[in-house]
C-alpha positions as CSV (number, residue, x, y, z in Angstrom):
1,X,77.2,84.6,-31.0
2,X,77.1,82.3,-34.2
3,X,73.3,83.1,-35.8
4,X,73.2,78.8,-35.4
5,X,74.5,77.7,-32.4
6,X,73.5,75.3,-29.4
7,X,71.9,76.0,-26.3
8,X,74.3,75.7,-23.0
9,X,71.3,74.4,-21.4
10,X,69.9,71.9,-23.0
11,X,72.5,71.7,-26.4
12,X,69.4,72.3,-28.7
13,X,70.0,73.8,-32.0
14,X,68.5,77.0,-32.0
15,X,68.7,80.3,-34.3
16,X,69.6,83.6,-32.0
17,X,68.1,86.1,-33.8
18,X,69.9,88.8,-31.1
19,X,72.6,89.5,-34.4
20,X,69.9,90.7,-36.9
21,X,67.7,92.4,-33.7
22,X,67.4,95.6,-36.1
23,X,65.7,93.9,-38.8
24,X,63.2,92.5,-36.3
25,X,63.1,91.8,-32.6
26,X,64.8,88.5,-31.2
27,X,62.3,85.8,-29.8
28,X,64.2,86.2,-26.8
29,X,63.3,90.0,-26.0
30,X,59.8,88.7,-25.4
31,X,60.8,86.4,-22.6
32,X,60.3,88.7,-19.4
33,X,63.1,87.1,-16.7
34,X,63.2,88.3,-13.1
35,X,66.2,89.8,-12.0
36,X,66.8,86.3,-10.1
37,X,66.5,84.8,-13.3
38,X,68.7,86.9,-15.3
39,X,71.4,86.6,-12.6
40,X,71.4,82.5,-12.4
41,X,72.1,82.6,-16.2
42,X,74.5,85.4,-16.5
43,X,76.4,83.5,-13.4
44,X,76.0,80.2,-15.2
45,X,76.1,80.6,-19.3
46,X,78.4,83.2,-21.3
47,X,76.2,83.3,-24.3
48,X,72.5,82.8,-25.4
49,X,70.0,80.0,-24.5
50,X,66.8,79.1,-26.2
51,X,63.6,80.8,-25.6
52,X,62.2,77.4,-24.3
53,X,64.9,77.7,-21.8
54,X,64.6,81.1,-20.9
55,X,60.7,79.9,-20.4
56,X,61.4,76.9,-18.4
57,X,63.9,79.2,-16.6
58,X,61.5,81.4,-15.5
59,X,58.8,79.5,-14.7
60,X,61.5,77.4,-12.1
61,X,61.8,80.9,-10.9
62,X,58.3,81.7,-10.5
63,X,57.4,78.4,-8.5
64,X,60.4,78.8,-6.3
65,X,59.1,82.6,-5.4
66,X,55.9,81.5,-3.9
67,X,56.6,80.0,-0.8
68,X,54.1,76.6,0.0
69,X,52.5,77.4,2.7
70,X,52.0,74.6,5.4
71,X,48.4,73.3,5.2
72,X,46.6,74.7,8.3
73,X,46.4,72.8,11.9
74,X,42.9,71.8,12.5
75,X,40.7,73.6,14.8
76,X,40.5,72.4,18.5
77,X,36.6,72.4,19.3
């Protein structure tokens, strides 16, 4: 990937740092994805996104893996 590129997702400019990795960790490697997550981007990008979008990723993730639970039927007396 070009060290300046743009994000598939939301075509931000971003720097991936993944290329120089050995002279210090990408941004990205602190971004912990599910598996779920990983698998929706590696089934819908071929290169890098953003860490904002890995975050916002995620965090649609997280919300859709707790089910809302119906509120509760009241109590007969």
């Amino acid at each position: 990937m070009d060290a300046n590129s743009r994000c598939p997702r939301c075509h931000g400019e971003f720097s991936c740092g993944a290329e120089s990795a050995m002279e210090a960790p990408c941004a990205c490697f602190a971004v912990r994805l599910s598996d779920a997550a990983r698998a929706a981007l590696r089934a819908r990008y071929t290169c890098c996104v953003c860490v904002p979008c890995l975050k916002a990723v995620q965090a649609e993730f997280e919300v859709s893996a707790d089910p809302v639970m119906p509120p509760a039927p009241p109590r007969m007396p």
